[in-house]
C-alpha positions as CSV (number, residue, x, y, z in Angstrom):
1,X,-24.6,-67.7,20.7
2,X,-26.9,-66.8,23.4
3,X,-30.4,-65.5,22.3
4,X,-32.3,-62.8,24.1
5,X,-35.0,-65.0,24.9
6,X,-37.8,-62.0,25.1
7,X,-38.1,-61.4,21.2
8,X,-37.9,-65.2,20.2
9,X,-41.5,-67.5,19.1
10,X,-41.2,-71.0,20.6
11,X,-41.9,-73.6,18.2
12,X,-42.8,-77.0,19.2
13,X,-42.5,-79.6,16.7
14,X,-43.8,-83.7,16.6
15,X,-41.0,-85.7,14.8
16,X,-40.4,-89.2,14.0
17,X,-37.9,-91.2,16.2
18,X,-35.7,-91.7,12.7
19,X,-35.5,-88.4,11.8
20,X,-34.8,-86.6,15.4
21,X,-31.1,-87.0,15.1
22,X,-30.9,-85.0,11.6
23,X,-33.2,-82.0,12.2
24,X,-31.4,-81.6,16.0
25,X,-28.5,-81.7,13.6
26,X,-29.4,-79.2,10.9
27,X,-31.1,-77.3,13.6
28,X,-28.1,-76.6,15.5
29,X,-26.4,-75.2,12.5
30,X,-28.7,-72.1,12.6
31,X,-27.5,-69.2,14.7
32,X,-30.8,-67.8,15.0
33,X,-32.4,-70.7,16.6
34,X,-32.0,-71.4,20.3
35,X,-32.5,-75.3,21.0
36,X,-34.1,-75.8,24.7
37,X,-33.2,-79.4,26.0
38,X,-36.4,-81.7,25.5
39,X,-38.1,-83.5,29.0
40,X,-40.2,-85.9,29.5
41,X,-41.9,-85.8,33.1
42,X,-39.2,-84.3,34.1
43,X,-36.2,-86.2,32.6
44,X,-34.2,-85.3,29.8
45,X,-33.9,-87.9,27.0
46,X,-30.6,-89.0,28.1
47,X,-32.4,-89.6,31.2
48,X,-34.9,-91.8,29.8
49,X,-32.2,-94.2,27.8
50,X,-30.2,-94.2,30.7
51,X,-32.8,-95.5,32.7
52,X,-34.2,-98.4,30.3
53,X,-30.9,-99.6,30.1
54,X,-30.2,-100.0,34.0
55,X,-33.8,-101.5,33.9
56,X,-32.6,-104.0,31.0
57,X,-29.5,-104.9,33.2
58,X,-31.5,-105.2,36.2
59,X,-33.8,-107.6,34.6
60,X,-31.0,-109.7,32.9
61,X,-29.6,-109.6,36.7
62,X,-33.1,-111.0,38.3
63,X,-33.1,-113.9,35.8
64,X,-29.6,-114.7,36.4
65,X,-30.8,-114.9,40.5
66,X,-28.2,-112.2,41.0
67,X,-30.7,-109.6,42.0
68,X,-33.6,-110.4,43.8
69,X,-37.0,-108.8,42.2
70,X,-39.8,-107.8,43.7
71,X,-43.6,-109.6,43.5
72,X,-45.4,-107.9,40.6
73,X,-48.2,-107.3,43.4
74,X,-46.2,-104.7,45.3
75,X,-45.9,-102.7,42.1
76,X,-49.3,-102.5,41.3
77,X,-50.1,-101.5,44.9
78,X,-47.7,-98.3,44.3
79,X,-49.7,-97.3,41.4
């Protein structure tokens, strides 16, 4: 059910990593409530888990010498 977005309050709530899953959940069964997909610097959530895991392969690849990393230097010269 699309909203008319005009008349609607925006709500932002703080919520607890182990609780996220069930109020998304029991929010999404309210047809007055429109959900608006949650970023983070720009990337959605997905995007975020996504990303730690190809970081988490990546670094199981550098150990392995499969991948070659880069010196911890050069990082802290892009910052």
């Amino acid at each position: 059910m699309n909203l008319p977005t005009l008349d609607m309050q925006r709500v932002v709530l703080s919520v607890y990593p182990r609780k996220y899953d069930f109020l998304m959940e029991l929010l999404q069964n309210f047809d007055f409530v429109q959900i608006e997909k949650e970023t983070f610097n720009g990337d959605t959530r997905d995007d975020i888990i996504s990303n730690l895991k190809q970081a988490a392969v990546d670094i199981r690849l550098i150990r392995e010498g499969k991948l070659e990393g880069r010196p911890v230097e050069e990082l802290l010269n892009e910052l």
